[in-house]
C-alpha positions as CSV (number, residue, x, y, z in Angstrom):
1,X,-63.7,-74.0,-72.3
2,X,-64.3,-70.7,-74.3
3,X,-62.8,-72.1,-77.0
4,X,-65.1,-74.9,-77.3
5,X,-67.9,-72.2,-76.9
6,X,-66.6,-70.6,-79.5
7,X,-66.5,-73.1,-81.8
8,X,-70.1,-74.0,-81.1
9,X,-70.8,-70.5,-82.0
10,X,-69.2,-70.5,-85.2
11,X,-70.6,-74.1,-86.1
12,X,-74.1,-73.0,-85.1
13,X,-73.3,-69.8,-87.3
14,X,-72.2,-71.9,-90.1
15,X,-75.0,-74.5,-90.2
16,X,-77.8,-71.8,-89.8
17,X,-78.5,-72.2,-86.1
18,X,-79.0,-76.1,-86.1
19,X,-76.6,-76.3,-83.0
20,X,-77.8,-76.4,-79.6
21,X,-76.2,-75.3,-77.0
22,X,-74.7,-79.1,-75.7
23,X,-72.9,-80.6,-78.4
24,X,-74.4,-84.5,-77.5
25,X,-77.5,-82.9,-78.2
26,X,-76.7,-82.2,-82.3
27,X,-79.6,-84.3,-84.6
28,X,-77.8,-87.0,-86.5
29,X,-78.1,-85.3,-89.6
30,X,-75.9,-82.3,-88.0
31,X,-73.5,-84.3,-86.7
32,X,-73.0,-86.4,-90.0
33,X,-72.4,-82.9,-92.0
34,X,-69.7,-82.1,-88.6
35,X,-68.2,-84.7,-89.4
36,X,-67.7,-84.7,-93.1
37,X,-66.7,-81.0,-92.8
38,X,-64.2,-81.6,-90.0
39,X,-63.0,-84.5,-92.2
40,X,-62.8,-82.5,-95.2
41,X,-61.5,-79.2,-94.1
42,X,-59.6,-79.4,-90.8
43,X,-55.8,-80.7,-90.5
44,X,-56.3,-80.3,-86.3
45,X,-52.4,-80.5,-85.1
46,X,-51.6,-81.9,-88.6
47,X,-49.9,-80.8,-92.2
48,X,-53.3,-82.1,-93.7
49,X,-56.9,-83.1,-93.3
50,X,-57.9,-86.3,-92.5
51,X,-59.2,-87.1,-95.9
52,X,-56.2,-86.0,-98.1
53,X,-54.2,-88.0,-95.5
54,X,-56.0,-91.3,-96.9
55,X,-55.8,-89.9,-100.4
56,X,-51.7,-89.8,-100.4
57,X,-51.8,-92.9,-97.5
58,X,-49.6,-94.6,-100.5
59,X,-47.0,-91.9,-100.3
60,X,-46.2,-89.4,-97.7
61,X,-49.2,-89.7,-95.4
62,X,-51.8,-92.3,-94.5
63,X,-53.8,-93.4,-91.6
64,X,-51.6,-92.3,-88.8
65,X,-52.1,-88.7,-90.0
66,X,-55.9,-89.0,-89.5
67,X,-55.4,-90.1,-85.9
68,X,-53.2,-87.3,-85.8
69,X,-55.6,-84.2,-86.9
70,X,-58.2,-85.8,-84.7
71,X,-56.8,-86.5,-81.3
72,X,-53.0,-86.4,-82.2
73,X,-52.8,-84.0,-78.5
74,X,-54.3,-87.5,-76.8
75,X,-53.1,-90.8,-78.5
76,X,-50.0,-89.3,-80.4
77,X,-46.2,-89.0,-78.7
78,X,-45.0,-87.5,-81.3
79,X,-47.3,-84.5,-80.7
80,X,-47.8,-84.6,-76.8
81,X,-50.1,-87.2,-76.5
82,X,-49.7,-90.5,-74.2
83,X,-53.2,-92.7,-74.5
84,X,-51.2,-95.5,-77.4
85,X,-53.6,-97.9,-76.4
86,X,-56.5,-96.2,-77.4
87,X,-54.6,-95.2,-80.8
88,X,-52.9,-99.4,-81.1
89,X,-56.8,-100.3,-80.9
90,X,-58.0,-97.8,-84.0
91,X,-55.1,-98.6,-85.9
92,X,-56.2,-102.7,-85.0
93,X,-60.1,-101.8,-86.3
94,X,-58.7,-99.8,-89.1
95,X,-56.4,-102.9,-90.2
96,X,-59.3,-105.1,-89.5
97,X,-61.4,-102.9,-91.6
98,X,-58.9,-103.2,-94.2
99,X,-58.4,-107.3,-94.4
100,X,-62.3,-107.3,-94.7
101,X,-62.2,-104.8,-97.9
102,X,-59.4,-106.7,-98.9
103,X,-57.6,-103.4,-99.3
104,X,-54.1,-102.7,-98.6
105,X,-53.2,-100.6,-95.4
106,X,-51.2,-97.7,-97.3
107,X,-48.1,-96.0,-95.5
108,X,-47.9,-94.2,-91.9
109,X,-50.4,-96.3,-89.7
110,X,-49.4,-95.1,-86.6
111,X,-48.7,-91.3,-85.5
């Protein structure tokens, strides 16, 4: 728990005191720049962040890394983790995602 205080504290730091004290209670606005940034800058238990995971997903990583960095400690065995259904059904969207774009999946899907 005091390292999610923490890491409130920094984030409230970083984004000039737009952080309350409960996360749920960010303004959309906050939590869209959270998320970019986290997406952007933060590899979490991976070797990269979640977006240059989808940049290389036609080589080396793809997105299996991104469900890594952001709960690979919950969905991924390869890092700990033991919830594979949640992880089967956001690999399912993303594929479903995907066939709508008409896009290819790219390497790595799973973790």
């Amino acid at each position: 728990m005091a390292g999610d205080r923490r890491a409130v504290h920094v984030l409230s730091a970083t984004l000039g005191g737009a952080v309350g004290s409960l996360p749920g209670t960010l303004p959309r606005s906050v939590s869209w720049q959270t998320a970019a940034w986290f997406w952007n800058t933060q590899a979490g238990g991976g070797p990269t962040t979640p977006h240059d995971a989808m940049l290389q997903s036609s080589g080396a990583y793809g997105f299996g890394y991104t469900i890594r960095a952001i709960n690979g400690g919950l969905e991924c065995p390869s890092v700990g983790g033991s919830n594979t259904a949640s992880r089967d059904s956001r690999i399912n969207k993303y594929r479903f995602f995907c066939d709508q774009l008409r896009v290819t999946y790219g390497n790595n899907l799973s973790c």
